[in-house]
N, C-alpha and C positions, 0 to 999 in steps of 0.2 A: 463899637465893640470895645469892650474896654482891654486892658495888656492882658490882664486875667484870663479872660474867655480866650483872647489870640494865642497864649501858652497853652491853654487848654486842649487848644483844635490842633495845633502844633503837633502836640503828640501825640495826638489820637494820630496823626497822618503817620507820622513816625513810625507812630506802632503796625499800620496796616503796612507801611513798607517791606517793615520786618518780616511781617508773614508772609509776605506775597514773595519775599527773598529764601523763607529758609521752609515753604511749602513743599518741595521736594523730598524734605529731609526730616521734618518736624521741629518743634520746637523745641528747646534746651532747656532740660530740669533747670528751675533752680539750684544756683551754687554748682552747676555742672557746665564742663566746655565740650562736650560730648552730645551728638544728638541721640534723641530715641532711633533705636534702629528699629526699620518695619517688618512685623513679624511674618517668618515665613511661613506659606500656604502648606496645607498637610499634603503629603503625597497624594493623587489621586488613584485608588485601590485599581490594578487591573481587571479587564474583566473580559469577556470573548470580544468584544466590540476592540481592545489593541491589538486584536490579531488583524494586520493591514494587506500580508500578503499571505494564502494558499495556492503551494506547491502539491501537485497529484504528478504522480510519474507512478509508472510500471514497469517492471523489467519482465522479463519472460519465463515461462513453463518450470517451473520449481514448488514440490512441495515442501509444507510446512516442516514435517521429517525429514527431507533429501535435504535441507539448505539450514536449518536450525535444530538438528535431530541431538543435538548433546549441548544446549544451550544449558540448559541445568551445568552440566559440568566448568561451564565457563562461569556461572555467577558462582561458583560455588569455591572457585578459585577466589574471587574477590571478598567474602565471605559473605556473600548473600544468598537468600534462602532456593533452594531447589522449588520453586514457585513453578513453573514451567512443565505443561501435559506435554513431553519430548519423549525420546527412545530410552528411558528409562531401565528397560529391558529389551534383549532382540525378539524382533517377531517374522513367522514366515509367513512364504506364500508357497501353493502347490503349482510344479512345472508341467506343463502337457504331460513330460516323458516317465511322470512319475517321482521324481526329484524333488527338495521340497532343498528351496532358498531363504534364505536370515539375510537381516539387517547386515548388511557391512561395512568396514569404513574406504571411499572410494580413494584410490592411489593415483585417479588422473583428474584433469581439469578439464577434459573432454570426456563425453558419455555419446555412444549412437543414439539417434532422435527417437525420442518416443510421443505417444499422442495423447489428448484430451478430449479427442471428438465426443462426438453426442455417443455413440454406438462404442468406444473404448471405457467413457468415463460412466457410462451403467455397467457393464462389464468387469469395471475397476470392485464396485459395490457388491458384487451378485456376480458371479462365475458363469453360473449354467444360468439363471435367471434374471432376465432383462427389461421384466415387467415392473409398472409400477410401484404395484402392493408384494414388489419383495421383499422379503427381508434383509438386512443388510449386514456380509458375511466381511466384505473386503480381503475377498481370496483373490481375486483375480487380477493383480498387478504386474502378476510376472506374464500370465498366459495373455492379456494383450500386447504387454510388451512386445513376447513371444510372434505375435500375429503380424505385428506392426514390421518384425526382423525382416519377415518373412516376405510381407509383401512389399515391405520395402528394399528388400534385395540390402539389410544389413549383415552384419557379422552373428551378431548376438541373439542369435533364432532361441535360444534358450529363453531368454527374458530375464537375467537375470539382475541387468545396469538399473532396472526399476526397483530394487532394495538398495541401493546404496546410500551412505549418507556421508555427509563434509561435518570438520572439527572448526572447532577457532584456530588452530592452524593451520588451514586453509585458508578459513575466511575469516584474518582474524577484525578487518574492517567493519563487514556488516555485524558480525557480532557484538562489535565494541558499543556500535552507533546503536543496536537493539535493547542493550543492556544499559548503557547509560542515559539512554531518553526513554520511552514508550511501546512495549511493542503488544499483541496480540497474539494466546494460542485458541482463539477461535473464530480468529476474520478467516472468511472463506473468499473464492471467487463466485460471481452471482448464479453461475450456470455451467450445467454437466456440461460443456462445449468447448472448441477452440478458440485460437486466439482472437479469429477473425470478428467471432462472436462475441464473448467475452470484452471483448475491448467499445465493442458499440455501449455495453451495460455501463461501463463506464463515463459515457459521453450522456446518454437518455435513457438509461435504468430499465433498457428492452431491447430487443434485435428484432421485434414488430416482429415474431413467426418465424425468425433466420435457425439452423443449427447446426448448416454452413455457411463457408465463406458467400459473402454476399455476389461477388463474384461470379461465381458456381452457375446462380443462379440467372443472375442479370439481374440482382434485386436494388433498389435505392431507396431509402430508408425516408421518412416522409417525420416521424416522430418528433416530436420538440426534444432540443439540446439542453444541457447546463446554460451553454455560450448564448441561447436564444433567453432566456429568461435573466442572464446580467444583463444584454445588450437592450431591454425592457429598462431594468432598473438604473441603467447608465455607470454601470458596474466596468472596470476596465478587464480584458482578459487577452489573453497573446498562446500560442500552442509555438512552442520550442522543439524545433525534429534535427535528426541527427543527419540521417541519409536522404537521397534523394531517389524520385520513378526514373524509369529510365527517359522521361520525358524532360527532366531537368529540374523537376518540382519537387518542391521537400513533401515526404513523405507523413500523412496523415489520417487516421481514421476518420475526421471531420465529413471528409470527401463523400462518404456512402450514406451525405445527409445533406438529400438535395430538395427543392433547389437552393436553399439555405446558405450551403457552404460555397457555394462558387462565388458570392458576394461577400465574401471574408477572406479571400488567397492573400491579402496586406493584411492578415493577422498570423501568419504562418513564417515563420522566420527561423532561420539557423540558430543551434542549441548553444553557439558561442555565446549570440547574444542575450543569453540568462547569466551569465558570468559579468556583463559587463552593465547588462540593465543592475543585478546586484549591486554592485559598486558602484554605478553613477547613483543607485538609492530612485529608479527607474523601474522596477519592478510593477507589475500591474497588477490589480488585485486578485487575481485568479492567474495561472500557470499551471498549463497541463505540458508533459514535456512527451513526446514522443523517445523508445528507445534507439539504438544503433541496430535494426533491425536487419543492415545488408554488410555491416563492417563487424561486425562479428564482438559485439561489446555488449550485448543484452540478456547474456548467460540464460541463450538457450543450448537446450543439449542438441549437442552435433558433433560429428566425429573431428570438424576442427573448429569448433568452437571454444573458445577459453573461457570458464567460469570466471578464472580470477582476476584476467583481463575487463568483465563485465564491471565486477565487484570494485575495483580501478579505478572506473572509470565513473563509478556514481559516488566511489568518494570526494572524486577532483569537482563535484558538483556541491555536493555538499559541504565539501571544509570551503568550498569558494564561499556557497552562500553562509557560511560561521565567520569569516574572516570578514564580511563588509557590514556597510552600515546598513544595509536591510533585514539584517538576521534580528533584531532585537525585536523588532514585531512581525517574523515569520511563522508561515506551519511547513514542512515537509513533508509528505504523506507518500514514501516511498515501499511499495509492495508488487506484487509478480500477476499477472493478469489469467492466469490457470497454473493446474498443477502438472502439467505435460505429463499427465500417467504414472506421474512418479509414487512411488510406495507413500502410505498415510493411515496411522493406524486410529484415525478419529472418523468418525461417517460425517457424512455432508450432511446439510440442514436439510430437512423435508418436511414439509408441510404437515401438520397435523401427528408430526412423530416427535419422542423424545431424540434427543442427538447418543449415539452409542460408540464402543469403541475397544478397540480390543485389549485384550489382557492375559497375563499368564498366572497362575496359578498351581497347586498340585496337581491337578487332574489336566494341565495344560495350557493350549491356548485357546482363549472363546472370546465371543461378543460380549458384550456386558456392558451396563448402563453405564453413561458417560460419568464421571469424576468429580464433575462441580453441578452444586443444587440448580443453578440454570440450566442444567445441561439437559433434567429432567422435563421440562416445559417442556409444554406440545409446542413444537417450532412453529411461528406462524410466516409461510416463506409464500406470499399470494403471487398469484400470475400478474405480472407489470400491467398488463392492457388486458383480458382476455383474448388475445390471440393464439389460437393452437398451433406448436407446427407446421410447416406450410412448404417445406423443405427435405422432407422424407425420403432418405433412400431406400432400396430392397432391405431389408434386414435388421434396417434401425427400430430401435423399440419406441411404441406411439406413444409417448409418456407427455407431459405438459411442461410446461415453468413454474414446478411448486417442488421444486429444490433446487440449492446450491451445486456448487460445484466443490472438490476437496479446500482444507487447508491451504492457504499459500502466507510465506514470510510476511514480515512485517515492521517495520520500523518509520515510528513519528519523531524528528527530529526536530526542537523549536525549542525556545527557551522558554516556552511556556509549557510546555511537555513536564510532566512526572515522570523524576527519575528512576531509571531501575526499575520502572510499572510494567506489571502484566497483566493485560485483562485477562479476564475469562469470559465476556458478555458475548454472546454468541450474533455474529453480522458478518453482513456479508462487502462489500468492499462499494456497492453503490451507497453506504453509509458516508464516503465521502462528498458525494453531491447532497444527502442530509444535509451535512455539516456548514457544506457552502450554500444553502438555500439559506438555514437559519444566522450565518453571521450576515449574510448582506439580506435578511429579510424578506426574503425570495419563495415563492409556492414551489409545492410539490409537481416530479414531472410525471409520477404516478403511482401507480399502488405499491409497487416494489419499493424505491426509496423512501417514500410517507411510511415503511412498518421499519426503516433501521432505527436503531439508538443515533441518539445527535453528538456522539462521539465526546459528549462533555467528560469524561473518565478519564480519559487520558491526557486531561488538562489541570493545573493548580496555576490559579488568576489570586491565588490568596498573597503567598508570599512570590518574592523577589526578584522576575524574571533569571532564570541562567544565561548570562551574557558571557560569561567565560568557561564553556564546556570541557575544554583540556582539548588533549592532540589525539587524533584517533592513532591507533598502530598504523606503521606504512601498509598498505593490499599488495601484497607480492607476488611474483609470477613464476613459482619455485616449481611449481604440482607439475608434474610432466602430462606432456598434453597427451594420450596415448590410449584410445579407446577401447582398446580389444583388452584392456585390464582389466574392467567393466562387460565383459564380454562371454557368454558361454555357448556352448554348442548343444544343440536338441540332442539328447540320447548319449549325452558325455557327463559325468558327474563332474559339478561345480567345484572348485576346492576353497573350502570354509575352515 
């Protein structure tokens, strides 16, 4: 090889050195001591697939009117639009004694219990008629109330604690949290019933025939769960409870879904550790949280129940989960599991009806067609399984599962939530199980949830998560707890 060709090869080696030395970095323009920097990848667009973790909790018995009745008023402070079907104007109801009761603003944070049963919440619809194919007046709010005083050996035999409605100053938490993330003035509860019921709807979108406590009965619910269709898909999920049975066990709907649930009690854990799975960034991809249903935190009405104690207490949940590293790809889906009887001047969903609702006018106050153009669609509200009934007391009307139950609150809190959004798409609250089938790609558990919207409205995956939502107002515990303010006597004029 001549010195030529050995120069040659030389630096050919040389040269391969070079690369293999500054391959990390690239290699340097000529006349430059600077390397090329590598260009950065484009943001990848969010999409429902970065929502990692769904939050579902419930609080208890409050309508859409009793608990968000002057939301209008609140964005209107802030200067955004009176968007929101709320108490606009007061509206009554007729007393047994003749009396006729209005919308008021309530001066305590406790109310005597009123009900949502199956035989209260037709009643609520239709006064004197409790059939099916009635038509729907929404006079009778106060006159079960009234029944409920009665036979529950209350104060308030008048009925009148069931028109009352709360300000943002009251609540000025959940208001803030409704207003500046996503809320709903036409999610319903899935069925005219109690809690007992209502809350299975929530777990497998049916009470398989229930319209009582399952309890009542000795019934055990046989149905497919949410929790059984992740636990398929290998989907993580945990149920967060507050109180405990008297047995020592945390307290769950789960249970009345057997034999199922007895092979999950290691999924059932104290409501602490959703503050702490947050923050470790431990969070499982589905959370259903149980409320404070024996320690008096789930703002139901009761004569020493604190509303704003409830309200408190699902802050200190939610600024937890805004405050950790799990919020930046969370959902919140906090809302009330019935309307505990309370006044609602919207009708419930019924199958094959438009939705209606009251109003005033010259000639007074009437029914009249609902307010927004979906309102006018024939609702399609199908029975979950064909099951009828199967639970009937004397007196209850034989009616099926082709309607909702009232209005109930609503707040989505996630930094992927649209701000200041109100829907108006008319659903009923097993749209949450929708919602979590289709992010983790999961089947329907039956006719009921397969006819909600997939909740996509209340989501913008376009622009720029909200990671930085601001500070909610503090939930204060000012409102005197004092129920007989809320309180009338049969045959005593209310003072309005």
């Amino acid at each position: 090889m001549t010195s030529v060709k050995k120069a040659l090869l030389l630096y050919s080696l040389l040269f391969v050195v070079l690369l293999l030395l500054t391959g990390c970095q690239g290699v340097g323009v000529a006349g430059s001591s600077s390397p090329t920097p590598t260009p950065m990848p484009s943001p990848t667009p969010e999409t429902l697939q970065s929502v990692n973790h769904i939050i579902f909790m419930m609080q208890e018995n409050r309508s859409f009117d009793a608990y968000f009745g002057k939301l209008n008023d609140y964005r209107a402070s802030l200067g955004l639009s009176r968007s929101v079907d709320d108490l606009e104007t007061n509206f009554t109801n007729p007393a047994d004694d003749g009396d006729t009761i209005r919308n008021f603003h309530l001066q305590t944070s406790c109310i005597f219990n009123t009900s949502a049963a199956w035989l209260e919440s037709h009643g609520n619809a239709n006064r004197f008629d409790l059939t099916d194919s009635a038509p729907v007046l929404l006079d009778g709010f106060v006159h079960t109330a009234a029944g409920d005083a009665v036979s529950g050996s209350f104060a308030d035999t008048k009925g009148v604690r069931s028109m009352g409605f709360y300000t943002r100053d009251d609540l000025p938490s959940p208001y803030w949290f409704a207003t500046q993330f996503a809320t709903s003035d036409r999610w319903y509860s899935p069925a005219p019933a109690q809690t007992e019921d209502s809350r299975l709807y929530a777990m497998a979108a049916t009470s398989q025939g229930l319209v009582h406590p399952p309890q009542e009965s000795n019934s055990v619910l046989t149905a497919q769960t949410i929790f059984q269709l992740l636990d398929a898909a290998g989907i993580s999920w945990r149920i967060y409870s507050v109180d405990r049975q008297p047995d020592g066990r945390l307290i769950s709907t789960l249970r009345n879904f057997q034999p199922y649930a007895s092979t999950k009690e290691d999924h059932i854990v104290p409501v602490a550790q959703f503050l702490t799975d947050a923050q470790n960034g431990t969070l499982p991809q589905f959370s259903y949280i149980e409320p404070a249903f024996l320690s008096g935190r789930d703002e139901h009405p009761g004569q020493t129940d604190n509303l704003q104690a409830g309200a408190q207490f699902i802050e200190s949940l939610l600024t937890g989960l805004i405050n950790s590293p799990s919020w930046k790809d969370s959902v919140f889906i906090e809302t009330f599991d019935e309307n505990g009887g309370l006044f609602d001047h919207v009708s419930p969903m019924i199958d094959g009806r438009p939705i209606q609702e009251l109003t005033t006018g010259p000639s007074g106050q009437t029914i009249a067609a609902g307010q927004y153009p979906t309102d006018a669609t024939v609702q399609h509200v199908p029975s979950p399984d064909g099951i009828k009934p199967r639970d009937l007391r004397p007196g209850d009307p034989p009616d099926d599962f082709i309607r909702s139950g009232f209005r109930v609150p609503l707040m989505i809190v996630s930094p992927f939530a649209k701000t200041h959004y109100v829907s108006h798409t008319p659903m009923d609250y097993t749209a949450v199980l929708k919602f979590v089938e289709k992010r983790f790609n999961l089947p329907h558990l039956n006719q009921r949830d397969a006819a909600q919207p997939d909740m996509d409205e209340f989501f913008d995956f376009a622009n720029s998560p909200n990671l930085n939502p601001g500070t909610p107002p503090p939930q204060g515990l000012g409102l005197a707890c004092d129920a007989t303010q809320a309180s009338g006597t049969s045959g005593t004029p209310f003072p309005q």
